[in-house]
N, C-alpha and C positions, 0 to 999 in steps of 0.2 A: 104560294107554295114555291119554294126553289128546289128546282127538277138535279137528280144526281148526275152529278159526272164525274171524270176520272181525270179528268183536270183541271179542277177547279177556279185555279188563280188564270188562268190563261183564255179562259172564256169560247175556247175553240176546242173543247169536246168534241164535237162531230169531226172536226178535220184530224187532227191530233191523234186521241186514242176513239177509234171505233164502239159507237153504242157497246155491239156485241161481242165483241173481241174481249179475253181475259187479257191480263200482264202478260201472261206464260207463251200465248200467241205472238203477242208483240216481239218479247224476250226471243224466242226462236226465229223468226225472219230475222231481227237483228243479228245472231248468232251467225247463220247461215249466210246473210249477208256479207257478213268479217270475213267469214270461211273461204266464201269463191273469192274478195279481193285481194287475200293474202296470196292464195291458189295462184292467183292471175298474176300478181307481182312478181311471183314465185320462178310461173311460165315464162314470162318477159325475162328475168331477171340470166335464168339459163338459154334462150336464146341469142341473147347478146353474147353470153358467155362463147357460146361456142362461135359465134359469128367473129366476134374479136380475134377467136384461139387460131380459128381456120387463116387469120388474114394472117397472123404472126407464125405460122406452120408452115404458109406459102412465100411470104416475105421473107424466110430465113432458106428455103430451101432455093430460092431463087438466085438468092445472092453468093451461097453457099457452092452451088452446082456450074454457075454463069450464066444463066437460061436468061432471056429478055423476051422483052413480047416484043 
C-alpha cells in the first residue's frame, strides 16, 4: 500500500509539507514571511536614506558656513 503524501514526486513528505498541515497553513507563513522581508528591506532601505541625507545636509552646510572640524 503507498501511504499519501502532499509531495509526492519528491519523496520528502515529512520534511517538506507537514503530515498535518493544509496548503492554506503553508500558504500563509509563506505570505507572512514576504510580508516582514519586504517590511525589513523597507526599514533598511529608509535608514540609509536618511543616513545619506543627514551626511549631504552636513557636508553642504559645512562648506557653505566655513566651519572645519
Amino acid at each position: 500500500m503507498i501511504a499519501p503524501s502532499c509531495c509526492p514526486y519528491t519523496g520528502l513528505s515529512g520534511l517538506i509539507c507537514p503530515r498535518h498541515t493544509h496548503h492554506s497553513e503553508i500558504l500563509h507563513i509563506v505570505i507572512i514571511t514576504l510580508i516582514c522581508a519586504i517590511y525589513t528591506l523597507y526599514v533598511v532601505f529608509v535608514l540609509i536614506w536618511l543616513h545619506l541625507s543627514s551626511i549631504v545636509i552636513n557636508s553642504v552646510s559645512r562648506s557653505t558656513y566655513g566651519v572645519s572640524l
